[in-house]
C-alpha positions as CSV (number, residue, x, y, z in Angstrom):
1,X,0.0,0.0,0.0
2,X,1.2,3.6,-1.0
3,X,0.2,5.8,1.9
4,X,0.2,10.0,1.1
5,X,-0.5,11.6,4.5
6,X,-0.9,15.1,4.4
7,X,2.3,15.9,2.1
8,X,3.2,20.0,1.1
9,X,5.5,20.2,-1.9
10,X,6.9,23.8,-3.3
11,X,9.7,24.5,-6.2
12,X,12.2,26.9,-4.0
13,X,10.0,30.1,-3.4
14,X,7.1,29.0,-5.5
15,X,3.2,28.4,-4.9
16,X,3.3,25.3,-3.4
17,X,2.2,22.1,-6.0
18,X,0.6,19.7,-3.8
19,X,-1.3,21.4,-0.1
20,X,-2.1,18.7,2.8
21,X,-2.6,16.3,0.3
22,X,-3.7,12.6,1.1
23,X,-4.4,9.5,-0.9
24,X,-4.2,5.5,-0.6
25,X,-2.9,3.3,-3.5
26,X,-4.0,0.2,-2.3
27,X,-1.5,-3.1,-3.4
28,X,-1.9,-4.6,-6.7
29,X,-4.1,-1.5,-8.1
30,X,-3.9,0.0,-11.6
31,X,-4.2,4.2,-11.6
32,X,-4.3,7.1,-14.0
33,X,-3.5,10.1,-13.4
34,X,-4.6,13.1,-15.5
35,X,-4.5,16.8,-15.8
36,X,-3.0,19.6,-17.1
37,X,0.7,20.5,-17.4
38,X,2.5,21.7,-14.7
39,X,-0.2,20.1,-12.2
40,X,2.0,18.1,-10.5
41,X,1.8,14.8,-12.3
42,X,5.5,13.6,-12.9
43,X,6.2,15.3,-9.2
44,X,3.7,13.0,-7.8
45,X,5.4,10.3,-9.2
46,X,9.0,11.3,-8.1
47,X,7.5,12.1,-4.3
48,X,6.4,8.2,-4.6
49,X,10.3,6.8,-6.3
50,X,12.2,9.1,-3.4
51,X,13.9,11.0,-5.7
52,X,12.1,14.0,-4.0
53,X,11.2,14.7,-0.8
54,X,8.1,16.6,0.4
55,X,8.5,19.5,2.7
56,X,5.6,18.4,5.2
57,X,3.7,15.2,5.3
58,X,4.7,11.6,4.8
59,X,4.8,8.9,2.1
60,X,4.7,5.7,3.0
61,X,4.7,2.2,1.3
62,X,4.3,-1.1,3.0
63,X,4.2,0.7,6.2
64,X,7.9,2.3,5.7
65,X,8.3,6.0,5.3
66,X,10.0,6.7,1.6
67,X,12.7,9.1,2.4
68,X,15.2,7.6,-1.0
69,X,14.8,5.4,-3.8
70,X,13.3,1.8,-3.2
71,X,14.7,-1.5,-4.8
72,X,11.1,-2.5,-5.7
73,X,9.7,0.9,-7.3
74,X,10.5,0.9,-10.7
75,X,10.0,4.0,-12.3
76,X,9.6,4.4,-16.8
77,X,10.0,7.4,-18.0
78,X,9.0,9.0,-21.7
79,X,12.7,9.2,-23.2
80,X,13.4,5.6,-22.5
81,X,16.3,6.6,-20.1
82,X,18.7,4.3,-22.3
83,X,22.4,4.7,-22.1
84,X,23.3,5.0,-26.2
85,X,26.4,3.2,-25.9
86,X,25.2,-0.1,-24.4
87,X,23.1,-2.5,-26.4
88,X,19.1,-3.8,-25.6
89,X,20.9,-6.9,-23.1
90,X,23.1,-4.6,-21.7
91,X,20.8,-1.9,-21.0
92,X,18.3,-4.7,-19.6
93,X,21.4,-6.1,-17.6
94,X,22.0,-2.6,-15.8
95,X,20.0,-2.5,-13.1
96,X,21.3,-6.2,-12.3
97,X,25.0,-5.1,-12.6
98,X,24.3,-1.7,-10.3
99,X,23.5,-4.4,-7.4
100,X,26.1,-6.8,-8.1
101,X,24.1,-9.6,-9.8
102,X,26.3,-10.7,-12.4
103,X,23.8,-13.8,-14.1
104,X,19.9,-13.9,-14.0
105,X,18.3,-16.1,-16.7
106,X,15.2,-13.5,-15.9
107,X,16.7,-11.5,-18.5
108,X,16.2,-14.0,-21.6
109,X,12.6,-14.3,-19.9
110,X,11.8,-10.8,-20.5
111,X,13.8,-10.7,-24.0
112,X,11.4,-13.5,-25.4
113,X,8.4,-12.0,-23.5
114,X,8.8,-8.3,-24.4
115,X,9.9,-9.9,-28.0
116,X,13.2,-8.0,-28.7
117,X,15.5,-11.5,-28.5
118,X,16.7,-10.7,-32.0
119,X,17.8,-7.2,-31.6
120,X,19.2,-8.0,-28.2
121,X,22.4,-7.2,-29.6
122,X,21.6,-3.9,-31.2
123,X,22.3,-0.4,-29.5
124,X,19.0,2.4,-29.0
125,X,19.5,4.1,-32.3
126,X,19.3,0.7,-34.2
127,X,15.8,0.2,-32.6
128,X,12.2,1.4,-33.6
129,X,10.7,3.4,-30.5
130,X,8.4,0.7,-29.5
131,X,11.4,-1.8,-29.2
132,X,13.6,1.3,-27.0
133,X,10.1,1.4,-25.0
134,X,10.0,-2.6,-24.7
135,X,13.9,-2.8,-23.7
136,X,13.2,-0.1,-20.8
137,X,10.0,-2.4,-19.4
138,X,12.3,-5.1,-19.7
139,X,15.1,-3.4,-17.6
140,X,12.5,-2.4,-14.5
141,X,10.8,-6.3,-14.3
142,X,13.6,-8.1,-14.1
143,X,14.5,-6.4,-11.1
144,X,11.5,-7.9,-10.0
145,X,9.6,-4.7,-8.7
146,X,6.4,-4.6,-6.7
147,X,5.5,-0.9,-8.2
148,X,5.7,0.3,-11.5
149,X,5.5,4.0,-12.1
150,X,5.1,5.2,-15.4
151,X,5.4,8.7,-17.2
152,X,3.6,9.0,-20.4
153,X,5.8,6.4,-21.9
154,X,3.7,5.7,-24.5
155,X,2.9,9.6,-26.2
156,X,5.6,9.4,-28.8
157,X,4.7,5.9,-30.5
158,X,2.5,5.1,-33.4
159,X,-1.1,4.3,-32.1
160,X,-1.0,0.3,-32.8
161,X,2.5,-0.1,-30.9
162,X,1.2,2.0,-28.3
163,X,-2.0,0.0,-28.0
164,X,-0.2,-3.2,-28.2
165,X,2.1,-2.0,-25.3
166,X,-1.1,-0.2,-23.1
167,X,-2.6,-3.8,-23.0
168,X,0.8,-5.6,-22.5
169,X,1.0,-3.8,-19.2
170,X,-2.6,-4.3,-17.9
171,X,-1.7,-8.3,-18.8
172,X,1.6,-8.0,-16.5
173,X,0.0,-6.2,-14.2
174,X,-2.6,-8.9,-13.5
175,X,0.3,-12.0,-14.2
176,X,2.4,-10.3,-11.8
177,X,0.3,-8.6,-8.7
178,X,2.3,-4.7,-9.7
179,X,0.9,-1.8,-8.3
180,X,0.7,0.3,-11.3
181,X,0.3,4.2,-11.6
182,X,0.9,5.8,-15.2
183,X,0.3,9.2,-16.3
184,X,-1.3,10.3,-19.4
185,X,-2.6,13.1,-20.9
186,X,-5.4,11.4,-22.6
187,X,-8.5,10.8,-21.4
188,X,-8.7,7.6,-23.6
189,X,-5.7,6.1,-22.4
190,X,-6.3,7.2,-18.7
191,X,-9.5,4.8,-19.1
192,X,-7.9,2.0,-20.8
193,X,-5.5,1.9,-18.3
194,X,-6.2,2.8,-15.2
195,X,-9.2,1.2,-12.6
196,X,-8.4,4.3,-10.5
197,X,-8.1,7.7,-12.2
198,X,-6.9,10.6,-10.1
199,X,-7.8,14.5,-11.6
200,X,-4.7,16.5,-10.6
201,X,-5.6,21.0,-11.9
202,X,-3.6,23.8,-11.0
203,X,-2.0,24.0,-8.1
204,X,-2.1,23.9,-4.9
205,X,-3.4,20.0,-5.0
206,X,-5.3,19.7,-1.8
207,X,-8.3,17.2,-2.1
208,X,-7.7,14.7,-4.6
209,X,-10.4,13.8,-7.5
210,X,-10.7,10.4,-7.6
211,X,-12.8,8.6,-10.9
212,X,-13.4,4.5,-10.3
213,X,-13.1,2.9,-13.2
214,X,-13.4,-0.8,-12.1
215,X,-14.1,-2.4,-15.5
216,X,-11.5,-3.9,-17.6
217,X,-12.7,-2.8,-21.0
218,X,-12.8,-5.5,-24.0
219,X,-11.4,-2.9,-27.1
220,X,-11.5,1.1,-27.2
221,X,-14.7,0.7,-29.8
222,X,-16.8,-0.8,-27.0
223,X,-20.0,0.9,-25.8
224,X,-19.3,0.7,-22.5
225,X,-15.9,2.2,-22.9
226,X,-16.8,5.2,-25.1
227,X,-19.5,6.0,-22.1
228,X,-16.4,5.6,-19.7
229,X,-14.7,8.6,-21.5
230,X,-17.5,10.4,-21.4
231,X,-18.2,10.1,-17.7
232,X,-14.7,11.0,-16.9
233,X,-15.0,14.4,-19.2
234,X,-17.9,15.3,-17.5
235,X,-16.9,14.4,-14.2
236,X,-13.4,16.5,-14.6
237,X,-15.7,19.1,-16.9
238,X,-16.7,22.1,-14.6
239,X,-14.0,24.3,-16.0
240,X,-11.1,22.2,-14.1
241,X,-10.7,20.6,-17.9
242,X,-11.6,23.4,-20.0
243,X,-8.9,25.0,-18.2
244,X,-6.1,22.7,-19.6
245,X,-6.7,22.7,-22.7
């Protein structure tokens, strides 16, 4: 479980991002999280990973308080994050090497699972952006984390590659019991993904605005799906919306 209790979060001298601000991520769920730019979204995520530190309040995750980086969060970020001048297995192999695990046949698991075995070999500029964006899940699973935080990692890829990798993750999150938080600009894929969708606007962030979404949808051309959507722009509607765009 992620526990936020009560965290303030400011830039220097600025207006403070996130106010008092509470939530529960309970273990094993999949969230969204939408809004405008410059709401906080990617901050929320780096309060969670410990690479920042909020100036009042507490985060805390199987009943520790987060005050650095965790083994088991795993954080994805838009870029990739892949060092140029190693190839897909090395890349994949970093996080191993960084804690002194020299051999783990988990890495040929996720090579034939994420499919890029046959350009393991090959460096980032050799690869096709879904195959840079495959190699980078690879590298956080086979550290074997229990969270996986994820910043629009999908916005620069073609719509069927990102499709294809949207559902791959829902089907690891369920194979493999991850807590899962991604954030999204899109409404559609904030749906798709997410069974929990939290509404970050302007700051301050105080109360948070929380959309259930508890049903796996079967395609994107679904009924029930398209009236998702809509529920979620109406529910977000009342200028906090019209606002970002």
């Amino acid at each position: 479980m992620i526990y936020i209790n009560g965290i303030t979060f400011f830039y220097r001298e600025e207006r403070p991002i996130f106010e008092d601000f509470s939530m529960i991520v309970q273990k094993g769920e999949a969230w969204s999280i939408i809004g405008p730019s410059g709401c906080g979204k990617t901050t929320l995520l780096y309060l969670i990973t410990g690479l920042l530190k909020p100036a009042k309040g507490t985060i805390e995750i199987e009943g520790t308080k987060v005050d650095r980086p965790r083994k088991n969060t795993a954080l994805i970020l838009q870029d990739y994050g892949l060092l140029p001048w190693r190839t897909v297995r090395e890349n994949i192999e970093l996080g191993l090497r960084i804690r002194g695990i020299r051999e783990d046949q988990t890495v040929n698991i996720w090579l034939e699972r994420l499919n890029i075995k046959d350009v393991s070999e090959r460096y980032p500029h050799q690869l096709s952006g879904g195959q840079r964006q495959r190699t980078a899940i690879a590298r956080a699973l086979v550290l074997k984390p229990d969270i996986l935080l994820m910043d629009e990692p999908f916005s620069s890829l073609d719509a069927p590659t990102r499709e294809n990798l949207q559902s791959l993750i829902l089907d690891l999150q369920n194979e493999q019991g991850l807590t899962v938080i991604l954030v999204t600009h899109t409404i559609e894929e904030a749906a798709f993904m997410g069974r929990k969708i939290l509404h970050l606007s302007y700051p301050p962030n105080k109360n948070p605005v929380i959309i259930e979404n508890p049903e796996i949808p079967l395609n994107r051309t679904d009924a029930k799906f398209i009236a998702t959507c809509s529920r979620i722009r109406e529910t977000i509607g009342n200028g906090l919306w019209a606002q970002a765009v």
